[in-house]
N, C-alpha and C positions, 0 to 999 in steps of 0.2 A: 504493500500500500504506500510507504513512504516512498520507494522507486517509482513507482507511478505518479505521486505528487511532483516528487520530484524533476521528472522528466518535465514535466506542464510547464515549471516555472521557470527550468532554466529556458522551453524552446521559446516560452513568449519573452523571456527576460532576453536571446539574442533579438527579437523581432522590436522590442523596447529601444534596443541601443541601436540600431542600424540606422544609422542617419548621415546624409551625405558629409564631407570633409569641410566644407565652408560655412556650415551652420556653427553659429557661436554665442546659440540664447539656450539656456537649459530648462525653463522654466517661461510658459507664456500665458497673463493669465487675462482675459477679456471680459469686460464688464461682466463683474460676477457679482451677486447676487447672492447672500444666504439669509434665511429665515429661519423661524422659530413657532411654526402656526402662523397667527397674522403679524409677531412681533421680526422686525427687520433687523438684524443685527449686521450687516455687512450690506453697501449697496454702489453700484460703480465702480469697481474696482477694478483696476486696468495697470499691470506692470511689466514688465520683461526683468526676470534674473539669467544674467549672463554665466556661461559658464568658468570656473575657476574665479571666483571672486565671491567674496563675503556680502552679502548681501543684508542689511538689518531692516526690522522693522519696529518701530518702538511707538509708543503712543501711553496714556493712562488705562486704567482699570475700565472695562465694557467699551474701548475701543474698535472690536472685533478681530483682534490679535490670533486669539484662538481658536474661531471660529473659521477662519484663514485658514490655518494650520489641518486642522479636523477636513477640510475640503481637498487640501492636497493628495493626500492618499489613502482618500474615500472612509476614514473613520465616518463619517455622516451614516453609512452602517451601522454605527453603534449606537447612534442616538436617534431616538425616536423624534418627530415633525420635523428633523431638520434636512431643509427643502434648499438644492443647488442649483441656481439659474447661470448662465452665461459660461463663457469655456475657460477650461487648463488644460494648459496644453505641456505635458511634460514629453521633451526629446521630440513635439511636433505631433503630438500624439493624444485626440481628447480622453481623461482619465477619468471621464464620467459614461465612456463605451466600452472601457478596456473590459475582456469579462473575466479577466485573470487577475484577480483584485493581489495577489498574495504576491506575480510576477511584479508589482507595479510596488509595493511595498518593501520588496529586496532591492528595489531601487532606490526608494525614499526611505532611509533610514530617520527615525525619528527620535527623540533623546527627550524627556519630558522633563518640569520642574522638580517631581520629587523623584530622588533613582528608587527605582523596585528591581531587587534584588528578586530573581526566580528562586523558590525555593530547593536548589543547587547548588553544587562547588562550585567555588568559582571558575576552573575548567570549564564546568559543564557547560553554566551562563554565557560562553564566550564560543565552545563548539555546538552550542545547539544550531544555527541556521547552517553550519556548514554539515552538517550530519543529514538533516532534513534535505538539506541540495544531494546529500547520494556519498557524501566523502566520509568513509570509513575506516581508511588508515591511519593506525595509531602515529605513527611518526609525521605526516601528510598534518592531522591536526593538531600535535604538540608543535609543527613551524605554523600556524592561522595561529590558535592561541595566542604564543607566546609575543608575535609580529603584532597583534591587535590591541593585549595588552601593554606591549613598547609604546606604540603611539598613540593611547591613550596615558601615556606618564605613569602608568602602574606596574609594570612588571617589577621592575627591585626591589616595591615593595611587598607584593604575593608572590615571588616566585618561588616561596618555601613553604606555604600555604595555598596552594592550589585547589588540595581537595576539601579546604575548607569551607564552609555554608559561606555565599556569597553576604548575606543578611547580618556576617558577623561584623563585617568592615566597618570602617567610621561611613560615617553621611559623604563625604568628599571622596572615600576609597569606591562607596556604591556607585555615587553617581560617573567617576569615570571608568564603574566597572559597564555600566549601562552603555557608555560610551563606546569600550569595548565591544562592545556585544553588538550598538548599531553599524561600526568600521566589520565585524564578522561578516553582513551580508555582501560585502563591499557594494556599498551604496553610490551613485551618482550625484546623490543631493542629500545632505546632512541637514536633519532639519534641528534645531535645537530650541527649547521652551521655555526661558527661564532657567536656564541649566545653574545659576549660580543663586540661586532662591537659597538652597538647604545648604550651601557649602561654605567654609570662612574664605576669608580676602586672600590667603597665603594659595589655598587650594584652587582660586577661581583664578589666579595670574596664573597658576600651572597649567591649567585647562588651558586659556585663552591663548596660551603662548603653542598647545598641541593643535589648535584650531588655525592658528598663523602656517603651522607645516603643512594641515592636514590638507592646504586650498589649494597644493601645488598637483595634490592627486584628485579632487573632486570639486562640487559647488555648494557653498554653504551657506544656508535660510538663518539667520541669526535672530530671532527673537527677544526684546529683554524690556524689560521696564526701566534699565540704567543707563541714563542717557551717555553716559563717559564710556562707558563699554560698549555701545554703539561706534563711538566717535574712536575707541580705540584700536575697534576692529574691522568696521564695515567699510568697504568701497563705496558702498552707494546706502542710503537710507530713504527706507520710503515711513512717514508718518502718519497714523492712523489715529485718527480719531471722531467719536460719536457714529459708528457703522462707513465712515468714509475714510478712503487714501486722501488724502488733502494735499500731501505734496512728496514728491520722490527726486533727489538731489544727490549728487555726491557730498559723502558726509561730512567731509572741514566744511563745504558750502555753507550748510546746513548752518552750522557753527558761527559760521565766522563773514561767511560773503551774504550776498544778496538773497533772500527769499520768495516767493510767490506770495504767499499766504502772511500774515502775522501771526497766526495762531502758532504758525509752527515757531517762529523766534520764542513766542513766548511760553512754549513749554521746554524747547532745548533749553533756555535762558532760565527753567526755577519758575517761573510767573505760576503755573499751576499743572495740578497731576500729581 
């Protein structure tokens, strides 16, 4: 059964990546639209993420941040009314026709605010998607492991505790074990949610400096409510706020030059949020 799964996701995950050499937007998304019943949480929303480059979104609390997030790789499955109008187009490809919902998610790896440790070793936590892709060889997954653990900054510190419950780690060990585990599917686009919600400052400069390596190999969705951790990682920042993009800039822009909108000076600026 797992070989059969398997098969599925790797034939549509080659059909996912096939895209001609001069395409260079990873991520395309057109006047999109999400709902909640009659309540509108997201409306208009039109950006291009480019590939290899950091991408932020930042904005306050009911901005539609995550509701965003939840549309990219059709979590809207898991929540009951919530209704997707207009297209994403991941790799050129709308991801609300894909029928290979699972092929489309080994693509978009996702990385949420609190880490959830599987209840697993931590090996285990980190070879599950390559196990389920069909890969069985013990030394084949001791080089994934330990390669995915590296670049998420944890290996040195697990690598004498592997078989231990991943749920024993501190809050900061979990969440770039979770990290780990989204670099196992080897994803195209690294989505991240608040990743430094549960972590302290010492652990979040370690993360954020593995996110500066990880953008040479893929394209990263950076999510955050911290406006300086936008500003200290993103190429481009798009600002959302009240269900709307209100403006998308490159981020010193954002900062320091010229704006479209006011609103957006005055939340990078402190004024509110």
């Amino acid at each position: 059964m797992v070989s059969q799964a398997a098969t599925r996701i790797a034939t549509e995950s080659e059909h996912l990546t096939t895209e001609p050499a001069a395409v260079k937007t990873k991520l395309q998304v057109r006047d999109l639209q999400i709902s909640y019943g009659s309540v509108v949480a997201l409306e208009g929303v039109t950006l291009d993420v480019r590939e290899h480059e950091i991408f932020g979104v930042i904005g306050p609390a009911n901005a539609g941040k995550t509701s965003f997030l939840k549309a990219l790789n059709r979590m809207d499955m898991f929540t009951p009314g919530m209704r997707i109008q207009g297209e994403i187009l991941f790799n050129g490809r709308d991801v609300q026709h894909l029928k290979n919902v699972y092929a489309l998610r080994s693509r978009i790896g996702v990385v949420f605010p609190l880490p959830v440790g599987l209840p697993m070793t931590v090996y285990d936590n980190v070879a599950l998607s390559p196990r389920l892709r069909g890969i069985k060889n013990k030394n084949e997954l001791d080089i994934i492991v330990e390669r995915c653990l590296a670049r998420a900054a944890l290996w040195d510190e697990v690598k004498d505790r592997l078989g231990s419950l991943g749920s024993l780690l501190s809050g900061g060990q979990q969440q770039r074990l979770t990290i780990a585990r989204a670099l196992s599917q080897e994803p195209e686009l690294l989505v991240l949610d608040e990743f430094s919600i549960a972590v302290d400052p010492v652990t979040t400069m370690r993360i954020e400096d593995v996110l500066k390596e990880l953008r040479n190999d893929m394209t990263i969705l950076l999510v955050t409510n911290l406006v300086q951790q936008a500003r200290r990682l993103a190429d481009r920042t798009a600002f959302f706020l009240g269900g709307e993009c209100v403006e998308i800039g490159i981020t010193e822009d954002l900062f320091t030059g010229e704006v479209k909108d006011q609103r957006t000076r005055d939340y990078v600026d402190g004024r509110f949020g």
